[in-house]
C-alpha positions in Angstrom: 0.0 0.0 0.0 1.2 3.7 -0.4 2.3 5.4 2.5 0.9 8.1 4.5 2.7 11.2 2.5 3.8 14.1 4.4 1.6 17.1 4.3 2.9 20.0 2.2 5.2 22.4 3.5 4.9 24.8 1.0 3.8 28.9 1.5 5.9 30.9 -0.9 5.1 31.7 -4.2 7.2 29.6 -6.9 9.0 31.7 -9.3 12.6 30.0 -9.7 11.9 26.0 -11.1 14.3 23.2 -11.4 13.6 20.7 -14.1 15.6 17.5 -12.8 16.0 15.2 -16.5 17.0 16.8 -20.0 15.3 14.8 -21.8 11.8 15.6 -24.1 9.4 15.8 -21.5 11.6 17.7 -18.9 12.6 19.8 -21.3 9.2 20.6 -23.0 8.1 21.3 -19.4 11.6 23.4 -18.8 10.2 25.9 -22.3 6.5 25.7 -20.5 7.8 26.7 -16.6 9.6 29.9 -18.4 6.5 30.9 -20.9 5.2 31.0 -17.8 7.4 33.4 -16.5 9.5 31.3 -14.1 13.2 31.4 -13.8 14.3 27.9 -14.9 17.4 25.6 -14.8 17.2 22.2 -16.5 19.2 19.6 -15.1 21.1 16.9 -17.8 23.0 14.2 -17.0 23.9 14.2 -20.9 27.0 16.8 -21.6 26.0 17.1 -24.8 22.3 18.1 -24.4 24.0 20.9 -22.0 26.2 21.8 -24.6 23.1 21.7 -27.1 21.1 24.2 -25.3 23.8 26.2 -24.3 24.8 26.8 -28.1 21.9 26.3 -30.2 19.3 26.9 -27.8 17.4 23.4 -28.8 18.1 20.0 -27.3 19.2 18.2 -30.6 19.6 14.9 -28.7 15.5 14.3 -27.6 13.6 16.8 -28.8 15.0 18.8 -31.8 13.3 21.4 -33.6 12.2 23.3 -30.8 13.8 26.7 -29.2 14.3 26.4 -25.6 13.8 30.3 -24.0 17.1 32.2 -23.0 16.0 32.3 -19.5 16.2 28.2 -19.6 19.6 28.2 -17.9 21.2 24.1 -18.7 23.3 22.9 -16.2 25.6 19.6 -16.0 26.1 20.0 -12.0 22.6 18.8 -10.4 23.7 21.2 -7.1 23.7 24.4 -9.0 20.7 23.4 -10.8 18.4 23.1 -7.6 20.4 25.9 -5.5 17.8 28.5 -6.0 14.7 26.6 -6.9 11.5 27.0 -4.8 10.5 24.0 -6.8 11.9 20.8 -8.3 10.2 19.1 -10.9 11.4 15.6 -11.3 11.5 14.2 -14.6 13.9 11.1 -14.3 13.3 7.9 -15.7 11.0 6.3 -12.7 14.1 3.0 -12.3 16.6 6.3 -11.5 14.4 8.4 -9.5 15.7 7.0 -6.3 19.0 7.6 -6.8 18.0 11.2 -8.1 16.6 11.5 -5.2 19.6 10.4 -3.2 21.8 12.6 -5.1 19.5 15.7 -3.9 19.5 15.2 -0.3 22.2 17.4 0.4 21.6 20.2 -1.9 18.4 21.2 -1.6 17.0 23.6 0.8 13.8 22.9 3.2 11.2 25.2 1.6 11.6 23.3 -2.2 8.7 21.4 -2.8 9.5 18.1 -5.2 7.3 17.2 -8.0 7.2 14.1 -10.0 6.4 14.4 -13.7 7.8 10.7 -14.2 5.8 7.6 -14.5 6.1 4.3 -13.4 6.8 1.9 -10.3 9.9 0.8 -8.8 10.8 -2.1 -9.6 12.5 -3.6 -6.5 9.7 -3.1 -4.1 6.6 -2.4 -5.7 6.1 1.4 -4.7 4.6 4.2 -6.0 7.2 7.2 -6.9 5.1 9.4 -4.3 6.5 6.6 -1.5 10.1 6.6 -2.9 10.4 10.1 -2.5 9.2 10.3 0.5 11.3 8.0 1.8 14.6 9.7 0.6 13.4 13.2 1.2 10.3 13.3 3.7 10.3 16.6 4.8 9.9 18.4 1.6 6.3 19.0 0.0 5.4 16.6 -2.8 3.2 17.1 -5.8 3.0 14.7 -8.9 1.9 15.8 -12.5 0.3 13.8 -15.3 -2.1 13.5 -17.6 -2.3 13.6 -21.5 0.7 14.6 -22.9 3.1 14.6 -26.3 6.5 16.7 -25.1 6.9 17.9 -29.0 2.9 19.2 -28.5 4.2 20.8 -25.3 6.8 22.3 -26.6 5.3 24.1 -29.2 2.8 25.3 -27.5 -0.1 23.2 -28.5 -3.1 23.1 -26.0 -2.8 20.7 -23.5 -4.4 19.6 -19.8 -2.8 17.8 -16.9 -3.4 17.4 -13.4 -1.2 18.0 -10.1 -2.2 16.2 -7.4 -1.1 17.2 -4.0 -2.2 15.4 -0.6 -2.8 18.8 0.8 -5.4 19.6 -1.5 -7.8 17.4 0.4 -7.9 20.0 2.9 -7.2 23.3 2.0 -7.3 22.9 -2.1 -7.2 26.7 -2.8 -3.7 27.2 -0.9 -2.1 23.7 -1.6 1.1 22.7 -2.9 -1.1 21.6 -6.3 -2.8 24.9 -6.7 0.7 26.9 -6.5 2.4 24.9 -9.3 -0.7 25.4 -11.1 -0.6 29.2 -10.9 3.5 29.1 -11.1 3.5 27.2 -14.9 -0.4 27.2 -16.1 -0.4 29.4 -19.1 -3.8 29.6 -21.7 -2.2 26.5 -23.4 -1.1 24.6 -20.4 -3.7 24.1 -18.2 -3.6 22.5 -15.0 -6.2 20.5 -12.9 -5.9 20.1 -9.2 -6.4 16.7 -7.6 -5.3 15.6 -4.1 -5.7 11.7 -5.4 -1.7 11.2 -5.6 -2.0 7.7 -5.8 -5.0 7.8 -7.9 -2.9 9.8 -10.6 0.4 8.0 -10.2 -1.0 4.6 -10.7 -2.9 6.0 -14.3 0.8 7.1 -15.1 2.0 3.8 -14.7 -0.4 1.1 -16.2 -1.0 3.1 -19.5 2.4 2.9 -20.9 2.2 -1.1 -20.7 -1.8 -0.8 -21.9 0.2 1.5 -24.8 2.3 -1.3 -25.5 -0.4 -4.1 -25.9 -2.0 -1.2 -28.3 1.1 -1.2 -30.4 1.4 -5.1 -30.6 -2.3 -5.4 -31.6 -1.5 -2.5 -34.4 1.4 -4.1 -35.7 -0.4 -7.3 -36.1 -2.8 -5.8 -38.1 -5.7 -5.7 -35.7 -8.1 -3.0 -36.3 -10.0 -0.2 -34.5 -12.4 -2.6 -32.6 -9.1 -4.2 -30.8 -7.7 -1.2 -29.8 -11.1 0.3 -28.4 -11.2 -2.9 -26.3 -7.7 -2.6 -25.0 -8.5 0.6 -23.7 -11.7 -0.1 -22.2 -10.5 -3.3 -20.4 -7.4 -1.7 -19.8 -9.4 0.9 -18.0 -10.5 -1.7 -15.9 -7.3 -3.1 -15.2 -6.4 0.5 -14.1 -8.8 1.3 -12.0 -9.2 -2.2 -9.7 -5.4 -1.3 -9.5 -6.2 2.1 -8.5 -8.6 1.2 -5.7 -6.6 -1.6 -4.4 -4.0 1.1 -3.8 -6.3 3.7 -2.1 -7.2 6.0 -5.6 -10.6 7.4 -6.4 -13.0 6.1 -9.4 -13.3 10.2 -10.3 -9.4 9.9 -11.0 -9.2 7.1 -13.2 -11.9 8.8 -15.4 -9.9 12.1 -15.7 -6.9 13.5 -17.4 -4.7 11.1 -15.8 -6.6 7.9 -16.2 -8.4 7.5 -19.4 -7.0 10.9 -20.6 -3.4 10.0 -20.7 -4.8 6.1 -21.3 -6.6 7.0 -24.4 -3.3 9.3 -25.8 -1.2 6.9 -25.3 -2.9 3.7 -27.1 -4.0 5.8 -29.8 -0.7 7.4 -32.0 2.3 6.4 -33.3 3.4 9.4 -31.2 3.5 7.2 -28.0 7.3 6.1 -27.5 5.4 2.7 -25.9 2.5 2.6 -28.6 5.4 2.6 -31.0 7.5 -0.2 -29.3 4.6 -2.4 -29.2 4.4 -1.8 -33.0 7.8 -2.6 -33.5 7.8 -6.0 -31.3 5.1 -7.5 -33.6 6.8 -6.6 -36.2 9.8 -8.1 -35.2 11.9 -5.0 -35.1 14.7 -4.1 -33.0 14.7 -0.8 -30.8 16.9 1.0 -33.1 14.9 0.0 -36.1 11.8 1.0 -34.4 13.6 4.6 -32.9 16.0 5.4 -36.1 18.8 4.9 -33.3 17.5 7.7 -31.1 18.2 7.0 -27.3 14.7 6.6 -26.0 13.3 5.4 -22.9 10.3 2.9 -22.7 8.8 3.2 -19.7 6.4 0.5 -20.7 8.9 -2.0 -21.0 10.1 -1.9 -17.4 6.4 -1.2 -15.4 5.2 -4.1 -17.7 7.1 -6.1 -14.6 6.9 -3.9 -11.7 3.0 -3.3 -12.5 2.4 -7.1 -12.4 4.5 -7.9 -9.9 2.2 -4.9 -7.6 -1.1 -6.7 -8.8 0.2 -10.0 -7.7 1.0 -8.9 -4.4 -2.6 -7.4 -3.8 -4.3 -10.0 -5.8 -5.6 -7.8 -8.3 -6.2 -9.4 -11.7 -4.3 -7.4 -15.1 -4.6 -10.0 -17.9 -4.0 -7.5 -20.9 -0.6 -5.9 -18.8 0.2 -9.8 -17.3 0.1 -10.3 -21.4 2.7 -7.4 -22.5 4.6 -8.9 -19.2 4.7 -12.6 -20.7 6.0 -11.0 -24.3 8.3 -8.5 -22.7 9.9 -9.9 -19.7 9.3 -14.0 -20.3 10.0 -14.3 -23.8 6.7 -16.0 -25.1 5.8 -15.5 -28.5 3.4 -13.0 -29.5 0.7 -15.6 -31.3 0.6 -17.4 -27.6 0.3 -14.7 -25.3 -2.5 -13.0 -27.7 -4.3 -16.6 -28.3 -3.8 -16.9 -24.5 -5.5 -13.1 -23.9 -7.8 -14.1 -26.5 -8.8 -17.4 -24.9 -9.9 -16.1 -21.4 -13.7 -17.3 -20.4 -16.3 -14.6 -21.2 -17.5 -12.9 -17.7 -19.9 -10.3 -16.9 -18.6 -6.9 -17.5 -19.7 -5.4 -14.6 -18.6 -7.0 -11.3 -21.8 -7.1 -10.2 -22.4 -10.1 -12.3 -20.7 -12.8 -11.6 -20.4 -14.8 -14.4 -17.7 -17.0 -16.3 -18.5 -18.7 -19.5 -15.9 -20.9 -20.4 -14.8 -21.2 -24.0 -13.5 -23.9 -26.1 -10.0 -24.0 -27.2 -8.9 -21.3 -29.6 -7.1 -23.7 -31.5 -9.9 -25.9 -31.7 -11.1 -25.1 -35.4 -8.9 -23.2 -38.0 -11.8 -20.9 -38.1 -11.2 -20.1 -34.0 -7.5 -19.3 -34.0 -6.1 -16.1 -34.4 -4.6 -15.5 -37.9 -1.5 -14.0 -36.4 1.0 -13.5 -40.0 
């Protein structure tokens, strides 16, 4: 279960930011903070994406074609980045957040609040990133961001809605941690939405990128619309018993971080995971499916971590437990689909409790999958 977060700290207005991760989506986030009108330093642990920005005024390593704002200062030492930040936002792949975190203890000052814009779950333990900050750092505020994003959108200024969720925004919503980020880098085009369902939002963040990836593998097979309608409305599903089992709300998983960033994700060859997916049926390696970018799939690793975290609270993910088997156990696509595919019809809301067995899917050549 998550655990207890400590309640926000925060009373100053945020004007000087800290984006912790250089690359697209910290440093879309980096150009939205200063449109804004913050002060920003962004944080990479990439010399050349430093060196990029510095001398170009773009990050031609993960998200070219975009001018990052003069007031965007880059920095390759992660103390002077955060030295005068009233607020760090945290956007470190979630395996490394940890030892981001680590890294910060002794250079940040009490009054910065922390917010996670990564997604995921550890993979060790089975926590949410709102528990493995505060276990590093518990006496700083904490707020996480998410919802339906592209970085490239982000960056160039497209329209776009997200949601910060703070635990103090339970109580006193109007002067919370969530509603001062949202009036430090909200703009007309970036519009925040306040939650105070922190686990609620983080666990949306997490299971969509492995839905994503079981959209991409039914796309590359050649499935059609009505397959990846049903992987998003049973992924919902999957999602939201997750979501409850961890203490989340229904309202959340039905928002801008649940079926919001859910529905984004399985639907565009933008996705990073969507995109994977695609490439694993088509039996493509990650540079042929990237053009030999460095790119992080985030799917990839929660597709264990999430699973592993259902397992423990007994909470039933066959469409993620499928991308798992492919991803992690090497079984072949045909099997784990025919497997998916082969699960007993039930009733679709829990209140009725029904399982119709089928026959085998391999039973008639007109029952199995026609997987080329």
């Amino acid at each position: 279960m998550i655990q207890q977060l400590a309640p926000a700290r925060f009373q100053i207005p945020i004007k000087n930011v800290a984006v912790v991760g250089g690359g697209a989506w910290g440093t879309a986030l980096a150009i939205t903070a200063a449109r804004a009108g913050c002060n920003v330093s962004l944080w990479a642990r990439e010399p050349e994406v430093v060196e990029s920005i510095r001398s170009r005024r773009q990050n031609d390593i993960f998200l070219p074609g975009y001018d990052i704002p003069e007031v965007v200062r880059p920095e390759e030492n992660l103390a002077a980045a955060v030295k005068d930040a009233d607020a760090v936002l945290l956007v470190v792949p979630s395996q490394f957040l940890r030892a981001t975190c680590q890294a910060l203890e002794t250079c940040l000052a009490p009054h910065v609040a922390l917010v996670i814009c990564s997604k995921g779950i550890e993979r060790s333990n089975g926590l949410l990133l709102a528990a493995v900050v505060e276990e590093v750092l518990p006496s700083h505020a904490l707020a996480v961001l998410s919802g339906p994003t592209f970085a490239d959108e982000v960056a160039a200024g497209q329209p776009t809605a997200v949601t910060i969720a703070s635990p103090d925004a339970a109580s006193r919503p109007e002067h919370s941690l969530a509603a001062a980020l949202a009036r430090a880098i909200g703009t007309a085009t970036f519009r925040p939405y306040i939650s105070d369902d922190v686990a609620g939002v983080e666990v949306g963040g997490a299971v969509k990128n492995v839905l994503a990836i079981a959209s991409g593998i039914a796309t590359g097979l050649g499935f059609g619309s009505n397959a990846r309608a049903a992987i998003i409305t049973r992924g919902l599903d999957e999602l939201k018993t997750l979501s409850e089992a961890l203490g989340g709300r229904r309202d959340t998983v039905t928002g801008l971080a649940g079926i919001g960033d859910l529905t984004l994700t399985c639907s565009s060859e933008q996705s990073r995971n969507m995109r994977y997916g695609m490439g694993l049926a088509q039996d493509k390696s990650d540079a042929e499916i990237f053009g030999g970018r460095p790119v992080v799939v985030e799917g990839a690793e929660n597709a264990v971590s999430v699973t592993d975290l259902a397992r423990r609270l007994n909470v039933d993910m066959p469409i993620c437990e499928a991308v798992r088997a492919i991803i992690a156990d090497g079984k072949p696509i045909k099997d784990a689909m025919n497997e998916l595919l082969s699960r007993p019809f039930r009733g679709e809301q829990r209140s009725v409790a029904l399982v119709i067995p089928q026959r085998p899917i391999n039973q008639t050549a007109e029952q199995e999958v026609q997987l080329a």
